[in-house]
C-alpha positions as CSV (number, residue, x, y, z in Angstrom):
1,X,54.1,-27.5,-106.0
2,X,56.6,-26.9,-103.6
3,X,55.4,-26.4,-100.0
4,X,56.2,-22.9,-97.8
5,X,58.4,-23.5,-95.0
6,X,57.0,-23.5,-91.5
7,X,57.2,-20.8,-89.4
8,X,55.3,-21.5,-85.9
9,X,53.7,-18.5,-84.0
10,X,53.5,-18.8,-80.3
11,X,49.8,-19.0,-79.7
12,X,49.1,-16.6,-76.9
13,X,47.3,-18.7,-74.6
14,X,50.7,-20.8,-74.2
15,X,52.8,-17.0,-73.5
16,X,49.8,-16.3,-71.3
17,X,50.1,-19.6,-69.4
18,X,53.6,-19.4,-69.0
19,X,53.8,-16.3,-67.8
20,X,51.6,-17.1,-64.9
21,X,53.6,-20.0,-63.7
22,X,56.6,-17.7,-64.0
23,X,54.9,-15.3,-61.7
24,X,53.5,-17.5,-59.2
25,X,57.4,-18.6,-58.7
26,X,58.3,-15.1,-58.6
27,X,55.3,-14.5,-56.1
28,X,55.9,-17.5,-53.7
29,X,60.0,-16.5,-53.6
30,X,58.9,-12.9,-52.8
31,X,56.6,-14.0,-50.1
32,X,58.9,-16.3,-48.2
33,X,61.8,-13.6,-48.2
34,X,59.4,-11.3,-46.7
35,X,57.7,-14.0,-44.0
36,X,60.9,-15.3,-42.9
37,X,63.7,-12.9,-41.3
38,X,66.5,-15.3,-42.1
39,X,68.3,-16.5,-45.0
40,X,68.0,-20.5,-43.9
41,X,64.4,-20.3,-43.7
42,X,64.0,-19.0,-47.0
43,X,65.9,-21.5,-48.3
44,X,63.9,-24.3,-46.2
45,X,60.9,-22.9,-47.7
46,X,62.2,-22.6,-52.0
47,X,63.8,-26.6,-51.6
48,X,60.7,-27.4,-50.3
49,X,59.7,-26.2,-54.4
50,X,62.6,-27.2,-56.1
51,X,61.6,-29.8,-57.1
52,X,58.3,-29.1,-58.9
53,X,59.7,-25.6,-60.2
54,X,62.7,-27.7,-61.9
55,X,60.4,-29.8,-64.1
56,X,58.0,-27.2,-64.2
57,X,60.5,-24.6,-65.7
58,X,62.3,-27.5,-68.1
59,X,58.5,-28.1,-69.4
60,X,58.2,-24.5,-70.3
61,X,61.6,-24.2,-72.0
62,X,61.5,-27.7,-73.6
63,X,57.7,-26.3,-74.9
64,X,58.6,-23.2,-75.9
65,X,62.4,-24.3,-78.0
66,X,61.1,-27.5,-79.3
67,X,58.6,-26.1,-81.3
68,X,59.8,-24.6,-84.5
69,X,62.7,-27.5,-84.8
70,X,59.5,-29.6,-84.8
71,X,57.7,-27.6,-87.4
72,X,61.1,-27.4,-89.8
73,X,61.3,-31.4,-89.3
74,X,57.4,-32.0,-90.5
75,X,58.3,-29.8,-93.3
76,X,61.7,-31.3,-94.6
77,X,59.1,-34.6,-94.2
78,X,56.5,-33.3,-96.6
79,X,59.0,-32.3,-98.7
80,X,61.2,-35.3,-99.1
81,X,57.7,-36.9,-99.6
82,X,56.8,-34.6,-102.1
83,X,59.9,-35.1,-104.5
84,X,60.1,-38.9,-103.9
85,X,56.5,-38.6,-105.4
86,X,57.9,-36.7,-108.2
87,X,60.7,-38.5,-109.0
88,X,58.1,-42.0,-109.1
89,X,56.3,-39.7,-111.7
90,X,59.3,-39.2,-113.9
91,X,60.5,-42.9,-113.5
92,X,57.1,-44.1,-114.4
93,X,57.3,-41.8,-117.5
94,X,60.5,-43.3,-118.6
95,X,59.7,-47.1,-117.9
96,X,56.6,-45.9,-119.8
97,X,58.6,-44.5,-123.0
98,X,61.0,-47.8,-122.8
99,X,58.3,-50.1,-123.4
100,X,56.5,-47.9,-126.2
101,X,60.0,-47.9,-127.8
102,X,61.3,-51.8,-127.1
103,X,58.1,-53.8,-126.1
104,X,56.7,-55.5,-123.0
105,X,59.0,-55.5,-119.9
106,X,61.6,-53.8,-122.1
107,X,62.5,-52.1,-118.7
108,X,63.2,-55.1,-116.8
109,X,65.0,-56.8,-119.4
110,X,67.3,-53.5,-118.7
111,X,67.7,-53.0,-115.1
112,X,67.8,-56.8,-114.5
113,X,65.3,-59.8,-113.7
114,X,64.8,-59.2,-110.3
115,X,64.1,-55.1,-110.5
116,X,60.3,-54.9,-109.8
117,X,57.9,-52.0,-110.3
118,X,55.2,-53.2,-108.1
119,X,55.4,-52.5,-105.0
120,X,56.7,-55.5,-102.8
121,X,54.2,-56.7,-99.7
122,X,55.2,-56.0,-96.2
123,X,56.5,-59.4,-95.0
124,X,57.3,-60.6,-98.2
125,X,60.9,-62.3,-99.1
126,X,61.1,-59.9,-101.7
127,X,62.5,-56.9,-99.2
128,X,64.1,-59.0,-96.4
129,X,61.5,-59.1,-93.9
């Protein structure tokens, strides 16, 4: 069974959310071009939120355009999982056949002595760690 591919909905609550912080930005810039008659104090006024609406805005995008790369990644994952599990299937099936045909550790007498079908312990000399 092959899986579907992901597709990732925006839940509302997040568009809802995001929204709001976009309009309390647009709310406090409107507010201090009206309180303050000159340019320079506006601009005292928006560095004072610079700051906090720069990360604030790079959450939201990051958020918002990092989800469905996420979602394709988790699926390519399941996937590659799922046909390495098939192809263990199939080679179990064959070393299966070999030794029905040729005897005990037929198989290994084929793919050499130290080819093992069990699988090796973390730690172990047997994979190099």
């Amino acid at each position: 069974m092959l899986l579907q591919a992901a597709q990732i909905e925006t839940p509302w609550p997040s568009v809802i959310v995001a929204l709001g912080i976009l309009s309390l930005i647009t709310i406090v810039t409107v507010v201090a071009i009206r309180r303050f008659n000159t340019v320079d104090d506006v601009l005292k006024v928006l560095g004072v939120f610079a700051g906090v609406l720069g990360v604030v805005t790079g959450a939201m995008v990051t958020y918002f355009f990092t989800r469905q790369p996420l979602a394709d990644a988790r699926y390519q994952a399941e996937l590659n999982a799922e046909r390495a599990q098939m192809a263990e299937e199939k080679l179990a099936g064959v070393v299966d056949r070999i030794e029905d045909r040729f005897g005990e550790n037929a198989a290994a007498m084929y793919m050499g002595p130290d080819m093992d079908f069990e699988q090796p312990e973390v730690g172990s000399a047997k994979n190099g760690h």
